[in-house]
C-alpha positions as a Markdown table, in Angstrom:
| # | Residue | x | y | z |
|---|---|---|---|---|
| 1 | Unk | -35.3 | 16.2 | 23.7 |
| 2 | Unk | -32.3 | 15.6 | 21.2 |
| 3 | Unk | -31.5 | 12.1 | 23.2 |
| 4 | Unk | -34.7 | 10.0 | 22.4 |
| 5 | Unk | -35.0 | 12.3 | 19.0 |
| 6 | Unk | -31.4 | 11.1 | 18.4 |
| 7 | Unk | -32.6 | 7.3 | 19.5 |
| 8 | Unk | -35.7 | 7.4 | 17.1 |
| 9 | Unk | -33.5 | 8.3 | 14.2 |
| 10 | Unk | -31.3 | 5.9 | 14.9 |
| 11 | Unk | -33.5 | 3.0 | 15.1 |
| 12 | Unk | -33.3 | 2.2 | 19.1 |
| 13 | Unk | -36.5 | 3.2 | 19.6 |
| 14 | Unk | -40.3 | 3.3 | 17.3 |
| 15 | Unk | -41.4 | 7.0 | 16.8 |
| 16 | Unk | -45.0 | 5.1 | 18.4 |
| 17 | Unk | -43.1 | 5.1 | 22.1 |
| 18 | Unk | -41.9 | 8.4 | 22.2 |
| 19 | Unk | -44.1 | 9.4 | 24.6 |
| 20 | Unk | -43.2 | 7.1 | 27.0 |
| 21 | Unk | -39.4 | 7.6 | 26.5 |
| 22 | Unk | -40.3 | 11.0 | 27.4 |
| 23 | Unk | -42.0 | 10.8 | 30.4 |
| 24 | Unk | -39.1 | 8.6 | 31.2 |
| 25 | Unk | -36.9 | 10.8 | 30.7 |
| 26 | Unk | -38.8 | 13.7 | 32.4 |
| 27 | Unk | -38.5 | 11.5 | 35.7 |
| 28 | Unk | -35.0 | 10.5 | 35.8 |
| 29 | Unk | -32.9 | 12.0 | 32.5 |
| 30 | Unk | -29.9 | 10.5 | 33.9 |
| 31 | Unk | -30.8 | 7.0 | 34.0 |
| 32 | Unk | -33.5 | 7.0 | 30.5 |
| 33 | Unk | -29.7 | 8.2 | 28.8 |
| 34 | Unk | -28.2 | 4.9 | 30.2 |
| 35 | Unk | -31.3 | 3.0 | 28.8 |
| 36 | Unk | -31.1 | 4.5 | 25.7 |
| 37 | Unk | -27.1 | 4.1 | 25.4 |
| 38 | Unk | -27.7 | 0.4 | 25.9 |
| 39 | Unk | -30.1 | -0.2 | 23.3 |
| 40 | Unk | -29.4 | -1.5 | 19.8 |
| 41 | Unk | -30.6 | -0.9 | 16.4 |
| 42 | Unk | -33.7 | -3.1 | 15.4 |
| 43 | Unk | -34.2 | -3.6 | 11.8 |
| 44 | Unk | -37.6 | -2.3 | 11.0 |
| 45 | Unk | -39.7 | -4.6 | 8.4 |
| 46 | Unk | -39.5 | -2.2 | 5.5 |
| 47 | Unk | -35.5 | -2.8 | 5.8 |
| 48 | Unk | -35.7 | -6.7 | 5.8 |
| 49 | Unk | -35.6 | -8.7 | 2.8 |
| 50 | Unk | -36.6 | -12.0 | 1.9 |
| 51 | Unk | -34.5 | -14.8 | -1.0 |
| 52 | Unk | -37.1 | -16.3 | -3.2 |
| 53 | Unk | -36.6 | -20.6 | -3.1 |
| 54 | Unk | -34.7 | -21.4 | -6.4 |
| 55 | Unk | -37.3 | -23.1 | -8.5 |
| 56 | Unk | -35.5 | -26.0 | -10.1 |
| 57 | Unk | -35.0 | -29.2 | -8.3 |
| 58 | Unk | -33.3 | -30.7 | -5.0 |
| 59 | Unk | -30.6 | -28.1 | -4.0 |
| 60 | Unk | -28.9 | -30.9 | -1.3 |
| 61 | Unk | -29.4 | -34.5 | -0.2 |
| 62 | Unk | -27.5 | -36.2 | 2.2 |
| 63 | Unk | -28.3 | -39.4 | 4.0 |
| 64 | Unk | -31.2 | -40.3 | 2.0 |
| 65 | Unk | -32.8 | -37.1 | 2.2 |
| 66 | Unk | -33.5 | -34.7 | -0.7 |
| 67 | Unk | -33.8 | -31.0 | 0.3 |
| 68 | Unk | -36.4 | -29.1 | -1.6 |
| 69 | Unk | -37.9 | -25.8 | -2.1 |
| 70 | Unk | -41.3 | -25.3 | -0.7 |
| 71 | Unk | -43.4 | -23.3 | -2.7 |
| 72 | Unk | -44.6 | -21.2 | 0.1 |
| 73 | Unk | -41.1 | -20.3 | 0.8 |
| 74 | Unk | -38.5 | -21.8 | 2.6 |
| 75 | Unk | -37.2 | -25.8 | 2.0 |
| 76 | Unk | -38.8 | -28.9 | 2.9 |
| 77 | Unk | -36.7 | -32.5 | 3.6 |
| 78 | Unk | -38.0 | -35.1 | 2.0 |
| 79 | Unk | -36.4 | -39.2 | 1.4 |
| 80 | Unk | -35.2 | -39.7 | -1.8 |
C-alpha cells in the first residue's frame, strides 16, 4: 500500500496506526486517499527542540513588572 507507506514517511501518519489506515483503506481506497491527502505533517518529539532560559538577570520589564527566567524553564513575571 504505497499511499499510507507514502503517509508514514511523510509524517501524516505514526507507523503505530498503520493497521488501521489499512483496513481503512481496504473498505473504501477511494475515500482513506482523500483522508490521507488532507492530512498534515506533525512534528514528532524527537524533531522538536527546546531554548534553554538565558541565565543572567531580568530580560524585560514594563509596567512595574520584571520578566524573569524560571529555572525550570520558561519566564516568570514578577513586580520590580
Amino acid at each position: 500500500m504505497t499511499l499510507i507507506d507514502d503517509a508514514i514517511r511523510a509524517g501524516e501518519i505514526p507507523e503505530s496506526r498503520r493497521a488501521h489506515y489499512e483496513t481503512l483503506y481496504a473498505r473504501d481506497p477511494k475515500g482513506t486517499a482523500k483522508l490521507l491527502a488532507s492530512l498534515e505533517p506533525v512534528p514528532s518529539l524527537g524533531r522538536l527542540t527546546t531554548v534553554p532560559a538565558p541565565t543572567r538577570g531580568p530580560i524585560a520589564s514594563a509596567a512595574g513588572l520584571a520578566v524573569k527566567p524560571h529555572p525550570m524553564g520558561g519566564y516568570v513575571a514578577e513586580r520590580s
